[in-house]
N, C-alpha and C positions, 0 to 999 in steps of 0.2 A: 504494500500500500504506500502509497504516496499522497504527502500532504492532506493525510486521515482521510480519506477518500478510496472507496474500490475503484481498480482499473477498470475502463469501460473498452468495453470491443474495439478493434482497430477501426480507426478511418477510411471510408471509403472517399474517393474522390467525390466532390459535390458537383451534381448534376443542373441545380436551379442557379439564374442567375441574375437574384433578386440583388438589388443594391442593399447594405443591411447598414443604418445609421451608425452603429460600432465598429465597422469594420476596419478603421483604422487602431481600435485596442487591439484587436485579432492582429493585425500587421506587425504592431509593436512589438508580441510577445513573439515573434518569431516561431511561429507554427507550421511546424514542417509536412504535417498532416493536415487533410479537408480542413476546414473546418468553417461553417458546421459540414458536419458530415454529409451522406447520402442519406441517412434514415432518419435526418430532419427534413422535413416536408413543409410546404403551404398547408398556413390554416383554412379551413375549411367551416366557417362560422361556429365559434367553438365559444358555450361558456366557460369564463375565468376566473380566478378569485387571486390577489395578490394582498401583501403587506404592504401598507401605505402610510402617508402621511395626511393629517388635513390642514391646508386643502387639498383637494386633488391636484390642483397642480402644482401644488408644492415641488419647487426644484430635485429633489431625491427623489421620486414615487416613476416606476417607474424605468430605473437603470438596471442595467447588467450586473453583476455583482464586483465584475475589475473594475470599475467605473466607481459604483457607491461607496469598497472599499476606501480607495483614494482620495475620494471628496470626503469623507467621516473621517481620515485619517488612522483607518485601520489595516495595519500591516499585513500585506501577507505575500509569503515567500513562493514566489512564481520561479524563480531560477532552479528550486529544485520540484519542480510538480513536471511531471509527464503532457505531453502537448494533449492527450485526451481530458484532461484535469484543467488545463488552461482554459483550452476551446468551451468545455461546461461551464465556466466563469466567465464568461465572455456571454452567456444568453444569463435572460434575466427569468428568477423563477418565480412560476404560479403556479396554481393549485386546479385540478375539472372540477370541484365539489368545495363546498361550503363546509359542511364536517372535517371531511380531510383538512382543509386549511387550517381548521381551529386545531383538532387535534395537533396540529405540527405547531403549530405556535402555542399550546399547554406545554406541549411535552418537551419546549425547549428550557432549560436551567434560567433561572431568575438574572444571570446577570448577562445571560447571550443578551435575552428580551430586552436589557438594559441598555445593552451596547447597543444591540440594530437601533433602537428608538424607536420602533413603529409605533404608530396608535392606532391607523383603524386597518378592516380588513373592507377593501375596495373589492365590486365585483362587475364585470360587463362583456361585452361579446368580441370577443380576437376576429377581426375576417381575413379573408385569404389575401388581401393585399397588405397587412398588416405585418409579415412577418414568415420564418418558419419555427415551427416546433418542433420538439422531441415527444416520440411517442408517454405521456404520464407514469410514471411505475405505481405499482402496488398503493402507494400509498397518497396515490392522486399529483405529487410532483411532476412539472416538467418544463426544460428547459426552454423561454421563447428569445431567439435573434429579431429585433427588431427592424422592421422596413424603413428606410431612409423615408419614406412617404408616411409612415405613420403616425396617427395625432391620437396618441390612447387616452390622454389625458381628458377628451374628447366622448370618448365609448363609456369610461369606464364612472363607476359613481360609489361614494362608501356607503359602506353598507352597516357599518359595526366598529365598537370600538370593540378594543383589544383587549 
């Protein structure tokens, strides 16, 4: 394991070629593989539930996670993390389900919750010019790259605090 994280399947070359508004983070970290991969796809009008700030447009709500860490000035060691481990920090994550979202945000430790800062959990519909995603796992996560055309801030509405 690398930088507490399981390894994910190798990359395949990426087939879609969406402009994606981060894609100069991906550039930066020098990613030798796809990325995102082939098995991230166009959304397909897809309910989402994310960790947010209010308001919604709040400047944080919203980023990738090499992006949020940076602006909150929270470190984290990309020079040893595996280019599958990069590229998954380079999409921003949400949740298919309302439950799953909460649960994942219960089941995080009193002071992760502290550091992220979220307060509310926002919810609304990804479409297919919006981005690609990562198929959700088990536990309703999944990773979204965002479309240089996309205005989520737009879609999306809180729903709940935290």
């Amino acid at each position: 394991m690398l930088c507490g994280e399981a390894p994910l399947k190798p990359n395949l070359p990426t087939l879609n070629s969406m402009t994606l508004k981060y894609q100069s983070e991906i550039d930066q970290l020098a990613i030798k593989t796809a990325c995102p991969d082939s098995a991230t796809q166009p959304v397909a009008d897809f309910e989402a539930f994310r960790f947010s700030f209010e308001p919604i447009t709040h400047q944080h709500n919203f980023l990738p996670n090499v992006v949020y860490d940076r602006l909150t000035g929270q470190p984290f060691n990309y020079e040893n993390c595996a280019d599958e481990i990069k590229c998954k920090r380079c999409g921003a994550s949400y949740y298919n389900n309302l439950d799953k979202a909460q649960k994942a945000w219960n089941g995080l430790a009193e002071q992760v919750r502290k550091k992220l800062g979220y307060t509310h959990l926002a919810h609304g519909q990804l479409k297919q010019a919006d981005g690609l995603m990562r198929q959700p796992d088990k536990y309703g996560h999944f990773g979204f790259y965002e479309s240089s055309t996309a205005q989520l801030n737009l879609q999306f509405q809180l729903l709940t605090t935290l």
